[in-house]
C-alpha positions as CSV (number, residue, x, y, z in Angstrom):
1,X,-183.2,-94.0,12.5
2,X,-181.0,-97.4,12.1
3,X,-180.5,-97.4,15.7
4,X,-177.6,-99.9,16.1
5,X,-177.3,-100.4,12.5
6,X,-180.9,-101.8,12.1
7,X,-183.3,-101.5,9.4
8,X,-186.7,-102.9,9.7
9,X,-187.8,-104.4,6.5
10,X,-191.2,-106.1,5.3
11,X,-189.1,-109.6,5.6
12,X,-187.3,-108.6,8.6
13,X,-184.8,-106.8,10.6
14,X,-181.1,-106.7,9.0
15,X,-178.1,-104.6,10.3
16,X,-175.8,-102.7,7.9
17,X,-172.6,-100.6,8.3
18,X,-171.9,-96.4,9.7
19,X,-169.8,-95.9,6.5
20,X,-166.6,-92.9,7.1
21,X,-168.9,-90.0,5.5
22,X,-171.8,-91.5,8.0
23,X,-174.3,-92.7,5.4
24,X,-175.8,-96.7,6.3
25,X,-174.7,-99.1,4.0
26,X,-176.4,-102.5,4.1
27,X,-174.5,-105.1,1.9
28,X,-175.9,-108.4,1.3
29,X,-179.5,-108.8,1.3
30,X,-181.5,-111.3,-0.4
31,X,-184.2,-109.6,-2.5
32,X,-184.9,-113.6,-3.6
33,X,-185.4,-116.9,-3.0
34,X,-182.2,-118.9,-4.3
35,X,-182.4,-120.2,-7.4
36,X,-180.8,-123.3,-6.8
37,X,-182.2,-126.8,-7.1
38,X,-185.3,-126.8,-8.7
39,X,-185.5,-123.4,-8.6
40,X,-182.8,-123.4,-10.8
41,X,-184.9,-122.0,-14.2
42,X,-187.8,-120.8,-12.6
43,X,-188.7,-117.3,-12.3
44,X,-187.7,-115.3,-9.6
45,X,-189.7,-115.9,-6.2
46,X,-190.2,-113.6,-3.0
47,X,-187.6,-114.5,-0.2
48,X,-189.1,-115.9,2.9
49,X,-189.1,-113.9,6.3
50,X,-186.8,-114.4,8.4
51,X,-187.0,-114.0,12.4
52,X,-183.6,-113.2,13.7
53,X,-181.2,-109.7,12.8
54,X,-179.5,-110.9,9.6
55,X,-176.2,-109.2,9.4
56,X,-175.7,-107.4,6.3
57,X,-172.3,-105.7,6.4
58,X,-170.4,-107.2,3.5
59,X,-171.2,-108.0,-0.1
60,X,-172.4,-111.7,-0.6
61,X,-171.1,-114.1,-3.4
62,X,-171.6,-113.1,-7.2
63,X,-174.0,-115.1,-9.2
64,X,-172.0,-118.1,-11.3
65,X,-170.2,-116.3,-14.6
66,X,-167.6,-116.0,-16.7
67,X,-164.3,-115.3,-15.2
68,X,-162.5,-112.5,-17.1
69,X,-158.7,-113.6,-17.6
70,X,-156.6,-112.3,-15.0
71,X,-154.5,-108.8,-16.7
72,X,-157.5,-108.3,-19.3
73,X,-158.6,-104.9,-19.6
74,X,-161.9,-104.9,-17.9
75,X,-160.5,-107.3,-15.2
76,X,-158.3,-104.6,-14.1
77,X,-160.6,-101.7,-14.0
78,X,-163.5,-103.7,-12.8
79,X,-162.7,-106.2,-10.5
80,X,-158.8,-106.4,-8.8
81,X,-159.5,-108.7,-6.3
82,X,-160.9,-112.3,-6.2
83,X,-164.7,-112.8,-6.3
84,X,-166.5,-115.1,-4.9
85,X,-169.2,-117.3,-6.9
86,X,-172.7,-118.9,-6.2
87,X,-175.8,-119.8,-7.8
88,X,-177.3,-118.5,-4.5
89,X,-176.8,-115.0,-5.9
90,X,-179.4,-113.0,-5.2
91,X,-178.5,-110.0,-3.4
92,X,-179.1,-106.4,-3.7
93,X,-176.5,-103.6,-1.8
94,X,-178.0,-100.4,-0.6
95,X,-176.3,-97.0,0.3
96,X,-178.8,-94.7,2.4
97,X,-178.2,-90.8,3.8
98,X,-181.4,-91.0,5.3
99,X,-181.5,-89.5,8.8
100,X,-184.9,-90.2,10.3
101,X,-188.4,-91.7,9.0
102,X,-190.5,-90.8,6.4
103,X,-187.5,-88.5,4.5
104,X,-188.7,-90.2,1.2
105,X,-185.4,-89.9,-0.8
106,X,-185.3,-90.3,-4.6
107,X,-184.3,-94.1,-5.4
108,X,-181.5,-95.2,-7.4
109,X,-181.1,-98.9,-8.9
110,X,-178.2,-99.6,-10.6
111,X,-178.3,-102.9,-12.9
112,X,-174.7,-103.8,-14.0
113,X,-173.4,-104.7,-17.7
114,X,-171.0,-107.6,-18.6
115,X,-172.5,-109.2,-21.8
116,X,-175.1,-111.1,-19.5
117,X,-171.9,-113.6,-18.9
118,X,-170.9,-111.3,-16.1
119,X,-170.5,-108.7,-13.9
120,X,-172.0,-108.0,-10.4
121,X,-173.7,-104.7,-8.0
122,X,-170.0,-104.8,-5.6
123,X,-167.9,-103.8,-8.6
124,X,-165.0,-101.2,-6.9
125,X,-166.8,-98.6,-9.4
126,X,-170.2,-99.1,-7.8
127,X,-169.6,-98.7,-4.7
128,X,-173.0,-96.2,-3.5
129,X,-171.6,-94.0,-0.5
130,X,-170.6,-90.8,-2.7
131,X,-173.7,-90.6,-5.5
132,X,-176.2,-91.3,-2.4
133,X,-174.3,-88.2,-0.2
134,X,-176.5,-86.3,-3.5
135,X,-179.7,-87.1,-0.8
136,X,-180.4,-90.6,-2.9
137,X,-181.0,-93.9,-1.6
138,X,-178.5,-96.1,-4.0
139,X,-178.6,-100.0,-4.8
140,X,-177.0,-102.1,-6.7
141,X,-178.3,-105.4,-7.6
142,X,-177.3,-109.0,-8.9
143,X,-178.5,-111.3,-11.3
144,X,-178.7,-114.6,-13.1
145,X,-176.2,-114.4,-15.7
146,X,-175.1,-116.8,-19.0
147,X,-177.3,-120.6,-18.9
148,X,-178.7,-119.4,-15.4
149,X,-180.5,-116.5,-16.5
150,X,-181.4,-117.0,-19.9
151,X,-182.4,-120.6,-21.2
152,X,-185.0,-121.7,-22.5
153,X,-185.7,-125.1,-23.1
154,X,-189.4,-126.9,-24.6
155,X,-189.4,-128.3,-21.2
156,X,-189.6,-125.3,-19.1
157,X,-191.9,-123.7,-21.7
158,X,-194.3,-126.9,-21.4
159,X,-193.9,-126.5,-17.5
160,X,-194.2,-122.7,-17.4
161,X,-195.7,-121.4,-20.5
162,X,-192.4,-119.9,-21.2
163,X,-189.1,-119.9,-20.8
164,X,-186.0,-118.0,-20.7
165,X,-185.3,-114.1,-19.3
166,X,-185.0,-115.1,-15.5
167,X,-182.8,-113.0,-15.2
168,X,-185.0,-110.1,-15.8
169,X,-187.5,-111.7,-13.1
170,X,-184.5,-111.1,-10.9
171,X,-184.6,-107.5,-11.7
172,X,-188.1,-106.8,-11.3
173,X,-188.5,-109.3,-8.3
174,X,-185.5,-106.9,-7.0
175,X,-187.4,-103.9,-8.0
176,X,-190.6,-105.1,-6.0
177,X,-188.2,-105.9,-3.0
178,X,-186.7,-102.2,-2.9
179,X,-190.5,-100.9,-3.5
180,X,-192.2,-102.6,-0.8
181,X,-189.2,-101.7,1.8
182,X,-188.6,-97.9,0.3
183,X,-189.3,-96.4,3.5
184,X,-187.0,-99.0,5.8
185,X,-184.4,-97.0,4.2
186,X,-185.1,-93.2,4.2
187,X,-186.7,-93.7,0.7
188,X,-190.2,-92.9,-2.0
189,X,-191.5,-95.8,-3.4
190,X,-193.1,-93.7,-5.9
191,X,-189.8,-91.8,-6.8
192,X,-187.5,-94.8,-8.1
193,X,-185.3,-94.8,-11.4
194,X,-183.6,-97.5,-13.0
195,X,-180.1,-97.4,-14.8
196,X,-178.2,-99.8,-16.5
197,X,-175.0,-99.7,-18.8
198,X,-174.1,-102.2,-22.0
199,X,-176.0,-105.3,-20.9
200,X,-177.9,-103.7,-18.0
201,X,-178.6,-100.6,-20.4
202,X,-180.7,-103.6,-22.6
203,X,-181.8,-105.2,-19.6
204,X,-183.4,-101.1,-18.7
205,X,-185.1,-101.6,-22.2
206,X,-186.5,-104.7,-21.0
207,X,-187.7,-103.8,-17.8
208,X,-189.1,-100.1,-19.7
209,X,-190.6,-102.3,-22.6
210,X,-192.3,-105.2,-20.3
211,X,-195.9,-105.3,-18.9
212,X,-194.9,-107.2,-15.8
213,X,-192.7,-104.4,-14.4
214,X,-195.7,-101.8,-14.5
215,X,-195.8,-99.0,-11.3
216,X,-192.0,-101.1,-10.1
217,X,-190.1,-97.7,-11.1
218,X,-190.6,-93.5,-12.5
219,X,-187.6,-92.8,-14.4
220,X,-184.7,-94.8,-16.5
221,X,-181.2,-94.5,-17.7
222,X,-180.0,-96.3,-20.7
223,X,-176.0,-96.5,-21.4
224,X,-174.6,-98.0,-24.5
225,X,-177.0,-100.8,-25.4
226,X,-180.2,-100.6,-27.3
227,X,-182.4,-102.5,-28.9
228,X,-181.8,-100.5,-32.3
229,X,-179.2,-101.7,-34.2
230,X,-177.0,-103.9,-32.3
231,X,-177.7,-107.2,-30.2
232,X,-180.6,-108.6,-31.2
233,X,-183.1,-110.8,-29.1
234,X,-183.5,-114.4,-29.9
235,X,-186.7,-116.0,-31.0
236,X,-188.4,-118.8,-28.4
237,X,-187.5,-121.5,-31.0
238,X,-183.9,-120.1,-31.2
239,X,-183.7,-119.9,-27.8
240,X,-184.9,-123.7,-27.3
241,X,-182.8,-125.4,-29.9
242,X,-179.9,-123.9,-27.9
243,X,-181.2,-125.5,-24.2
244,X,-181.4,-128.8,-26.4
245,X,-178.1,-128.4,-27.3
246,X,-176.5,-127.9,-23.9
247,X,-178.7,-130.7,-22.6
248,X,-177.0,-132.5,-25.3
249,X,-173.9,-132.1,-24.4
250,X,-174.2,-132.6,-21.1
251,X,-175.4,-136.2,-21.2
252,X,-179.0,-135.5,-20.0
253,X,-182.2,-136.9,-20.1
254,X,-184.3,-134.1,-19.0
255,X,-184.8,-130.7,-17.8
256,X,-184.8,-132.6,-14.0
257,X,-181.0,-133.7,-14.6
258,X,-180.1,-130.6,-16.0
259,X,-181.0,-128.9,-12.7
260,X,-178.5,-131.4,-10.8
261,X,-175.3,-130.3,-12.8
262,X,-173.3,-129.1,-10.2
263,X,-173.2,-125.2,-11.6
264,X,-169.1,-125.3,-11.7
265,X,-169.8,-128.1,-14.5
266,X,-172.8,-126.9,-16.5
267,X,-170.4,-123.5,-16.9
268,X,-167.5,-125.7,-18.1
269,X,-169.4,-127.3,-20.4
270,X,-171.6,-123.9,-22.0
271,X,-167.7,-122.8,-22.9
272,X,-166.6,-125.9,-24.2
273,X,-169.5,-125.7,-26.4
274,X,-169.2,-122.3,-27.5
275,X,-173.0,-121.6,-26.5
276,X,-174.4,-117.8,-25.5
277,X,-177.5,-117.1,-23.7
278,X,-179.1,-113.9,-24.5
279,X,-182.6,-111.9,-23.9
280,X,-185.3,-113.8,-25.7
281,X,-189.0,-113.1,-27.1
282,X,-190.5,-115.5,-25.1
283,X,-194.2,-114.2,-24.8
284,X,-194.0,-113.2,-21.1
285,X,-191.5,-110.8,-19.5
286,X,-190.9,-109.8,-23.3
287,X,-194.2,-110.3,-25.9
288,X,-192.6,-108.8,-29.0
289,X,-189.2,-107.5,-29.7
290,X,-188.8,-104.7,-27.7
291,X,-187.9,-102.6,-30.2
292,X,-191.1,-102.6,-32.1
293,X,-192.8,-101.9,-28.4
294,X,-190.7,-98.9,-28.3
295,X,-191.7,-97.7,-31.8
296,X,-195.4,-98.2,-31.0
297,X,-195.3,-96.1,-27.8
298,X,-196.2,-99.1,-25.8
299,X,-193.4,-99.0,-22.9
300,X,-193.9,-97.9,-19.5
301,X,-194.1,-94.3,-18.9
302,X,-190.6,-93.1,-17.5
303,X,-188.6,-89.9,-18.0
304,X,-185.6,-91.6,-19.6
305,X,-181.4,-90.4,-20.3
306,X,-180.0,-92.1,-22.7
307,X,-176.4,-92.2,-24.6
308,X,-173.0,-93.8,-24.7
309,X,-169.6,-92.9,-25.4
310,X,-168.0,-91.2,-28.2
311,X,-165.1,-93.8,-28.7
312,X,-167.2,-96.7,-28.0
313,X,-164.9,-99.2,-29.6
314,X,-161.6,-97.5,-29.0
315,X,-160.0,-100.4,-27.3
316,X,-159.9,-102.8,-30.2
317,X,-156.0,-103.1,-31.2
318,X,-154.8,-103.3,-34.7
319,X,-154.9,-107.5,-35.9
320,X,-154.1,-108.7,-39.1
321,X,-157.3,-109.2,-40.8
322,X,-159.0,-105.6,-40.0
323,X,-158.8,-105.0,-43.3
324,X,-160.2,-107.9,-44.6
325,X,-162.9,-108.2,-42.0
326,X,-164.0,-104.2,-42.9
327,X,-164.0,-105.3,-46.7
328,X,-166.7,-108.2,-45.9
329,X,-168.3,-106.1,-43.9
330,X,-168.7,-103.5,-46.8
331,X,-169.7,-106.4,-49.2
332,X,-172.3,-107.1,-46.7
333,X,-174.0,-103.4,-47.3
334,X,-175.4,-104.4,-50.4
335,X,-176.4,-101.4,-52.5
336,X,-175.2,-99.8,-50.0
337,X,-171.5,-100.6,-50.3
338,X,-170.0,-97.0,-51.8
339,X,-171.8,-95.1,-48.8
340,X,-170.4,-97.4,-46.1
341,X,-166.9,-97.3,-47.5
342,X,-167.2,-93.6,-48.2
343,X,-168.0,-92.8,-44.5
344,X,-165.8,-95.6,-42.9
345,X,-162.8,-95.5,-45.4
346,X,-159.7,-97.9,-44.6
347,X,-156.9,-98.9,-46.9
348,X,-154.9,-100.9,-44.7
349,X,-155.2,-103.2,-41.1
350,X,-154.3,-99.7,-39.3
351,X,-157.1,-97.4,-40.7
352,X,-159.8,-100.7,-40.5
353,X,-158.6,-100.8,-36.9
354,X,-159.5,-97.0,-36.5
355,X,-163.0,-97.6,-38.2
356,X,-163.8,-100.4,-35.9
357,X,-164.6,-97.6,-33.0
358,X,-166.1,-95.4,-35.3
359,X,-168.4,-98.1,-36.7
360,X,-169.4,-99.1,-33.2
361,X,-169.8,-95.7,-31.7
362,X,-172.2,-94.2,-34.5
363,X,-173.8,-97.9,-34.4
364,X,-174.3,-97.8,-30.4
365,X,-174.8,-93.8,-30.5
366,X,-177.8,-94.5,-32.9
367,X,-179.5,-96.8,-31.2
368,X,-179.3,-94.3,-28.2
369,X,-180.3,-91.6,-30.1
370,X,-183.3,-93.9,-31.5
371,X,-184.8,-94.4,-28.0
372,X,-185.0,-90.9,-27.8
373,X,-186.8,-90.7,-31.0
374,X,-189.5,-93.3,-29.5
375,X,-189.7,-91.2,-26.7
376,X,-190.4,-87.7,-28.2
377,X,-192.6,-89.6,-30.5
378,X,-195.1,-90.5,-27.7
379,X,-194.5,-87.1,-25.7
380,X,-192.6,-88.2,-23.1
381,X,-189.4,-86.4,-22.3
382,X,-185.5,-88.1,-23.1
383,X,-182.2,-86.4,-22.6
384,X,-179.6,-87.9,-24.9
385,X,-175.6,-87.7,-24.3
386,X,-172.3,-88.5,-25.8
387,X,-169.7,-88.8,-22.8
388,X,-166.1,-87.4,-24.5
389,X,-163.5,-87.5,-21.6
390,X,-160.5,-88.9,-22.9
391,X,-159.3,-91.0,-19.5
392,X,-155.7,-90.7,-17.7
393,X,-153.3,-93.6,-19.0
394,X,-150.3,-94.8,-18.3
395,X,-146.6,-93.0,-18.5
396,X,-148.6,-89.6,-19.5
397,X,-150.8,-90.8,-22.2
398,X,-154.9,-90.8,-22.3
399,X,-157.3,-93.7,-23.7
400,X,-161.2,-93.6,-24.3
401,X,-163.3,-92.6,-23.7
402,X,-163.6,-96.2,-23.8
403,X,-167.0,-98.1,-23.8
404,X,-168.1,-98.0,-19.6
405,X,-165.5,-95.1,-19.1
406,X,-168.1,-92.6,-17.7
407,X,-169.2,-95.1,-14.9
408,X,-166.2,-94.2,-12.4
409,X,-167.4,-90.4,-12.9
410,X,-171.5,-90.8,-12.7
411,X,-170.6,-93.3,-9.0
412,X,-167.8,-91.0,-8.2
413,X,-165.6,-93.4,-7.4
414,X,-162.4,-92.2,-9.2
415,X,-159.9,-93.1,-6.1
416,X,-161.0,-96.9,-6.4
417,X,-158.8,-97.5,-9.1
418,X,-155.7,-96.9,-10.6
419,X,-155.4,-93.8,-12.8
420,X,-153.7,-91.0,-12.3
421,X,-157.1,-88.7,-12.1
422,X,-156.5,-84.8,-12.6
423,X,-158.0,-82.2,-11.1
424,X,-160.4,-82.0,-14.0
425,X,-161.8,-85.7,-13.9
426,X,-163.0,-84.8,-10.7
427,X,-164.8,-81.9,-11.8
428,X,-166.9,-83.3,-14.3
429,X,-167.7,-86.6,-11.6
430,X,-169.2,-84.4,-9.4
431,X,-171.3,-82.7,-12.2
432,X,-172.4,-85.6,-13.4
433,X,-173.6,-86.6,-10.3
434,X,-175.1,-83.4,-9.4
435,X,-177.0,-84.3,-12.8
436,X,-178.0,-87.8,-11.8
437,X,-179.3,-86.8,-8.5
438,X,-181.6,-84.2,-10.2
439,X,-182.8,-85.9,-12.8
440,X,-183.6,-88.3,-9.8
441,X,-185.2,-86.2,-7.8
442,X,-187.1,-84.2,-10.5
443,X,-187.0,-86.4,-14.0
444,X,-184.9,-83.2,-15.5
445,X,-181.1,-83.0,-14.9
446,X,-181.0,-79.2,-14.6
447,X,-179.8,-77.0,-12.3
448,X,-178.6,-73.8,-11.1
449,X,-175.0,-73.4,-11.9
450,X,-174.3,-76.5,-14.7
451,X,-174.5,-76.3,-18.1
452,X,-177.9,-76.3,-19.3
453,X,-178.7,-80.2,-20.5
454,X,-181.8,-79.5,-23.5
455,X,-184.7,-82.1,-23.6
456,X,-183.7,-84.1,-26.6
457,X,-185.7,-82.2,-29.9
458,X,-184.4,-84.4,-32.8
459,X,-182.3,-81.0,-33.6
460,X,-178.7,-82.4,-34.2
461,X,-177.5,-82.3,-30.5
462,X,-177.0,-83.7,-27.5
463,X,-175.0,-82.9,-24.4
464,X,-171.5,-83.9,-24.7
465,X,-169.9,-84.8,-20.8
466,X,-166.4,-83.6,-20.9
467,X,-164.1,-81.4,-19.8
468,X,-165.9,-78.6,-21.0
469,X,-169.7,-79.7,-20.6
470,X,-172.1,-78.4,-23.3
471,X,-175.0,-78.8,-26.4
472,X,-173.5,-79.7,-29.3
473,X,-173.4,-82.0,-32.4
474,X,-173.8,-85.7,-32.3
475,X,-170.4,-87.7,-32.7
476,X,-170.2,-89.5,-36.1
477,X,-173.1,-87.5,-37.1
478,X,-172.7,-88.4,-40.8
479,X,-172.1,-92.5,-40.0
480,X,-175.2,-92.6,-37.4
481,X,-177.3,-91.2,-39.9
482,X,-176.3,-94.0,-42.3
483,X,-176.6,-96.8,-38.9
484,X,-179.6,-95.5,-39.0
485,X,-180.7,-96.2,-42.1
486,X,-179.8,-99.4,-42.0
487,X,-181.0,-101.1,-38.3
């Protein structure tokens, strides 16, 4: 199989990589036409054939985003090295142990987070070569991100009955592409499961809670972002007024012009503006809020994990009006004022600081722990999980777990960055995987010789990923209850 590198897809033949542990890695191939032009705001479209061997051995460009400021956290744990940027940004990366035809390996998608401003599948953390040594086929995609994938405008509703969320055509259109070519690379196109974290976690619930992506995938995994609590999606008319506005300040007449903005400019402008693009009801891809879908039993089938961290907001540093901020914030509970102060007490900038993470990790944890609830609702089975590792620092000290700090562990990609791991880190990354690649493989993380990880029963526990790996209470258990109660 992959004699000289090749892989013989539906679209053609393309030619990947022998990685050092001697899995194929094929970087680089277009799962889509470019959106460019007047593409540009359409939904996503097959990519034509092609009749030559396209050489797919290194990543291609990153879809147009935001650029994180050079020395900012995420910058330095993400991306250490100077990307690349292009609306022609359609590519998919894929990781593949597969040894001879017709092996029909469990699938793996990852979709990456980033606020749906940025981020990208050739991240240093997701690199596929040791999760898809588990006996997994593993790819990481791209998609539109910010104006490009998100708005909506009366024009494009007029000239597609709808408008926004191209970015989630990307996904599925990605999805279909990995489906239809399954078995180019060793894998079942029956057997695929989807997994996203922050932004791509929401983008999971999209593609989960969506009629258009029915039969693309089995299973799901759903880290730190829900519909339940958090970032809510925007109504069409919302969603409109804000194209208008950006046409506006870009001196347009039309829709037509606004696809001829060079893309360097039409960013410049969206953050001179101070305009966000997010997920939309726009009565396609996404009919109702996805949340009420969920709550109705209405989503795809899947097995599904979900969870997040257990110091999800642990990296916000003390400013001068915490306090304040956390007092307006209580004022804003209504009747429900003494409870919230009660469970999130501060007294000065330092302990508001402090209640920031709590308040987003109970917040995040509960609209976790609510998919759950939708699924065991319905019948179908969830595993929920609180990752607790506190990371490595600098000159001795720890940090976290911070919100994306279990992603290094589940790719097993620890020596990508720079951290002084321990012996122990390592330990629970390959447990995690081990979990991954079952629940892949099977729809239930289990196995002989980990910790047994319940079926989520609404009981009071979840399995906490840590040094010492186990069933126990929910973080915060006191404050999700009270999220909660108030989504």
């Amino acid at each position: 199989m992959f004699e000289n590198g090749i892989a013989y897809l539906k679209q053609g033949m393309i030619r990947g990589t022998r990685t050092e542990k001697g899995l194929m890695a094929f970087k680089g191939v277009p799962f889509a036409r470019p959106a460019v032009g007047s593409l540009r705001w359409r939904d996503a479209e097959p990519v034509p054939a092609w009749d030559f061997v396209l050489d797919c051995a290194s990543y291609a460009a990153n879809t147009q985003q935001v650029v994180l400021p050079l020395g900012s956290f995420y910058q330095q744990e993400f991306y250490p090295f100077t990307r690349r940027m292009s609306e022609d940004g359609l590519y998919l990366n894929v990781w593949t142990p597969a040894k001879e035809q017709g092996q029909k390996l469990p699938i793996y998608v990852w979709i990456h987070g980033g606020a749906f401003r940025e981020g990208s599948g050739a991240a240093l953390q997701f690199i596929g070569e040791k999760l898809a040594s588990r006996g997994l086929v593993v790819a990481t995609i791209n998609y539109r991100l910010g104006a490009f994938g998100f708005l909506a405008h009366p024009e494009l509703t007029h000239e597609q009955g709808h408008s926004g969320n191209y970015a989630f055509t990307d996904m599925a259109m990605a999805l279909r592409f990995i489906k239809e070519n399954a078995e180019a690379f060793g894998g079942d196109p029956e057997n695929i499961t989807i997994d996203g974290q922050s932004a791509g976690s929401m983008s999971v619930c999209a593609l989960v809670a969506s009629d258009k992506t029915s039969g693309l995938f089995k299973r799901a995994i759903s880290q730190s972002g829900s519909p339940f609590g958090r970032l809510g999606l925007a109504t069409l008319r919302e969603a409109e007024q804000t194209g208008l506005a950006l046409q506006e300040a870009l001196g347009c007449k039309n829709i037509d012009e606004m696809r001829l903005v060079p893309p360097d400019t039409l960013m410049r402008v969206v953050e001179e503006q101070g305009l966000s693009f997010r997920p939309t009801v726009d009565g396609s891809f996404i009919r109702e809020p996805y949340a009420d879908i969920f709550r109705a039993g209405k989503h795809n089938k899947v097995d599904w994990i979900v969870g997040s961290t257990s110091a999800e907001g642990c990296l916000h540093e003390v400013e001068e009006n915490d306090l304040v901020e956390h007092l307006k914030a209580a004022d804003r509970m209504g009747a429900q004022k003494e409870e919230f102060l009660k469970l999130f007490p501060a007294a000065t900038n330092e302990e508001a600081a402090r209640q920031s993470d709590a308040l987003r990790t109970s917040a995040t944890f509960a609209g976790m722990k609510a998919l759950a609830d939708c699924q065991r609702a319905c019948g179908r089975k969830a595993y929920l999980y609180a990752f607790d590792m506190e990371l490595p620092d600098r000159d001795g000290r720890t940090i976290g777990p911070f919100h994306s700090a279990e992603l290094v562990y589940q790719f097993g990609t620890l020596d990508t960055g720079w951290r002084p791991w321990r012996q122990k880190d390592y330990a629970l990354s390959e447990l995690m995987m081990d979990y991954l690649a079952a629940f892949c493989r099977t729809g239930d993380p289990n196995g002989a010789g980990r910790p047994v990880w319940e079926r989520y029963a609404g009981d009071g526990r979840c399995m906490h990923l840590s040094e010492k790996s186990g069933m126990g209470p929910y973080p915060y258990a006191e404050q999700v209850a009270f999220q909660e109660r108030n989504f």
